[in-house]
N, C-alpha and C positions, 0 to 999 in steps of 0.2 A: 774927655768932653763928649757929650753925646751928637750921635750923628744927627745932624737936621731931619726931618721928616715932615712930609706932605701935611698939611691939616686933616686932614682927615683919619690919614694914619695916626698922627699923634693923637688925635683924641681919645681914638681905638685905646694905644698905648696906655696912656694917662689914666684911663677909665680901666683898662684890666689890669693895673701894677695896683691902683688904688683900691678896688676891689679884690684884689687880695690880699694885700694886709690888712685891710680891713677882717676879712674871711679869719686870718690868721691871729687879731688881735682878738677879735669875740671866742675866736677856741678856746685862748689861755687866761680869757678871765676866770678864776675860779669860783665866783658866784652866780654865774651865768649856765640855768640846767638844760636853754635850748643850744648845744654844744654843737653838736653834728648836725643837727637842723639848720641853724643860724648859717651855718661851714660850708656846707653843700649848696646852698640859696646864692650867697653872695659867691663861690668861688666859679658857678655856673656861669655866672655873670661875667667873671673874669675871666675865664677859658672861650666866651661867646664873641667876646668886646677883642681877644687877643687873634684870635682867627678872623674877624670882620678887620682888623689890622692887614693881615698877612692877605687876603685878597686885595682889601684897597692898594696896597704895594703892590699888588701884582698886575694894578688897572683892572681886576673887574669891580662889580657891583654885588654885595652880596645881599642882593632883595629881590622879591619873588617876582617870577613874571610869567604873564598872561597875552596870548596874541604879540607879542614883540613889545608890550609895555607893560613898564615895572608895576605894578600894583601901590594901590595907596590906603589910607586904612587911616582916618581921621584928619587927613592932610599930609600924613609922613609915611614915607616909605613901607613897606614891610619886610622887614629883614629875617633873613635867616634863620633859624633857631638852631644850637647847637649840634642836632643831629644828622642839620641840613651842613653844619658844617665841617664836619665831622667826615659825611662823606666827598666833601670838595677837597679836603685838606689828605687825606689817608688814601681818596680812590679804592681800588681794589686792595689794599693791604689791610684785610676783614679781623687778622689776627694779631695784627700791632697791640702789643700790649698796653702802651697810653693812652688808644682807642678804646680799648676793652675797658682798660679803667675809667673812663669818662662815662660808657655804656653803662658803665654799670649805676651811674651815681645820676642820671636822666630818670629812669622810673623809680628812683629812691626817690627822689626830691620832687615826683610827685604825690609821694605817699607818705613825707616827712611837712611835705606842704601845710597839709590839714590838721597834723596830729603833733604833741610834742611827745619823742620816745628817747628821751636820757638815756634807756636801760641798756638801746644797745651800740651805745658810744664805744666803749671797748671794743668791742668784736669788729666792729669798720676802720679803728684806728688808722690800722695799715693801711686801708686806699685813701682815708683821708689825708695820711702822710706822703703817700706814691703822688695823689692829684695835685699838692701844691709844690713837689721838687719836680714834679714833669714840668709844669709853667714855668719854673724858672727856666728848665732846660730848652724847652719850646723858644721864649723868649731871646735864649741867649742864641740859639740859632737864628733866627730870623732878623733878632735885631742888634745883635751886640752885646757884651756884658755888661755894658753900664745901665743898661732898662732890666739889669734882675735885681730879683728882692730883697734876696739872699743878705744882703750886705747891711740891711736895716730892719733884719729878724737877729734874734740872741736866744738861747735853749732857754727854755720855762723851766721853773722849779719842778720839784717834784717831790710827790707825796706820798708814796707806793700806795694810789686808787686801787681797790680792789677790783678784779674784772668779773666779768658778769659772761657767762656763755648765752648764746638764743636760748639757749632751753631756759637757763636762769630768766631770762629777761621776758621769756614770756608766758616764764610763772606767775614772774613779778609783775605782771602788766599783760593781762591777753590783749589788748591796741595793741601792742606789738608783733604779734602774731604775721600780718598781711608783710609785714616789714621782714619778717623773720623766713618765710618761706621764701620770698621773693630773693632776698642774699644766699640763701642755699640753694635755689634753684638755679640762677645766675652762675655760683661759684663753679656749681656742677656741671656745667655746659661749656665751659671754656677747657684749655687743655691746663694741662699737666704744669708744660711747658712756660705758659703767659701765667698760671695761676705763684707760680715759683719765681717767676721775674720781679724784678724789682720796680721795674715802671709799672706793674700793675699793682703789687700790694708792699709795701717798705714793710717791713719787718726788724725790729730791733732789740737787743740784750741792754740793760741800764745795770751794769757791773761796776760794785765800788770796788776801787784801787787803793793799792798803797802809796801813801804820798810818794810823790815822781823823787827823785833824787835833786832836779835842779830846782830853784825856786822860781827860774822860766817859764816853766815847762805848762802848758794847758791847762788846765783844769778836767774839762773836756774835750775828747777827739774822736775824730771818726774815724772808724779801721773797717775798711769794703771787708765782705764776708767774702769774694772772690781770691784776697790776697794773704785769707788766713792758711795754714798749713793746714793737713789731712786730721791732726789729729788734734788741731782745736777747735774744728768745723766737729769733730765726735764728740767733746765734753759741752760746746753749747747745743746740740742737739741732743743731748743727752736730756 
């Protein structure tokens, strides 16, 4: 049973769970080409609404203030913008790599804003994967497991999409281009470190098996890359 919560926080709640499976359900339609545009729009949304949560819990106010009063802006508040929250919520830990992943997808989605660029879905994959298993994980700290998503998401099919590199994609589309510098400049300014972390970019193998021996047994399963042995961490890096 889920723990009671303030109104104010649950709305937070309610609005960034909602907001991201939403985020989650428009990625895996397959006839939908604004994929990472559509993902990064709404999952902002959700990373925004889930940190305006975790202050309201915490009794502050996460809206702007001028001379000792909040500011107002059509009659409502003016709240925070993710980067403002971003630094309330991480403080000085500038190299968190959930921060870094977030950072990163703030001047994407305003350059995804205006333009649709399908081509270079591939190549972001992985932080679009890092940015919705961090929410859950965010979530489940703050507020318990029963507010993650996890539990009313299932693996999408798959159709071995062919990948596209930036170079490809901004053969195939110079729009792309503003899009394509900006992730390699980005990528190249963080460390080594956070660039190799898993809260910054998930990274994954889709290896077919031989059917399992029990007729129990998963279909699919997830095996951490941290708890594989030395020498099958060398054949998938191979």
């Amino acid at each position: 049973m889920a723990h009671r919560l303030p109104k104010a926080v649950k709305r937070c709640v309610e609005k960034a769970t909602d907001s991201a499976l939403l985020a989650v359900e428009l990625y895996n339609k397959p006839a939908i080409k604004f994929k990472s545009g559509g993902f990064i729009v709404l999952m902002i949304i959700s990373w925004t609404a889930l940190f305006h949560a975790v202050i309201f819990k915490r009794k502050k106010k996460p809206f702007y203030k001028e001379k000792n009063r909040f500011l107002k802006r059509d009659g409502d508040y003016c709240y925070w913008e993710l980067d403002k929250c971003l630094g309330e919520y991480f403080g000085s830990d500038t190299t968190n790599a959930i921060r870094k992943n977030l950072e990163f997808f703030i001047p994407l989605r305003n350059i995804i804003e205006h333009k649709s660029l399908p081509e270079i879905d591939s190549d972001i994959f992985a932080e679009c994967q890092a940015m919705v298993l961090n929410f859950d994980k965010i979530i489940e700290k703050e507020f318990g497991k029963e507010y993650c998503i996890r539990e009313s998401l299932s693996f999408s099919l798959q159709l071995y999409p062919s990948a596209k590199s930036l170079i490809d994609a901004v053969v195939s589309n110079p729009q792309t281009k503003p899009a394509a510098d900006f992730i390699k400049k980005y990528r190249s300014s963080i460390s080594t470190e956070t660039l190799s972390s898993g809260d910054y970019a998930f990274k994954a193998f889709l290896i077919q098996v031989a059917n399992h021996k029990s007729a129990n047994a998963l279909p699919i399963q997830f095996i951490s890359y941290d708890k594989l042995s030395q020498q099958e961490k060398i054949i998938l890096n191979e």
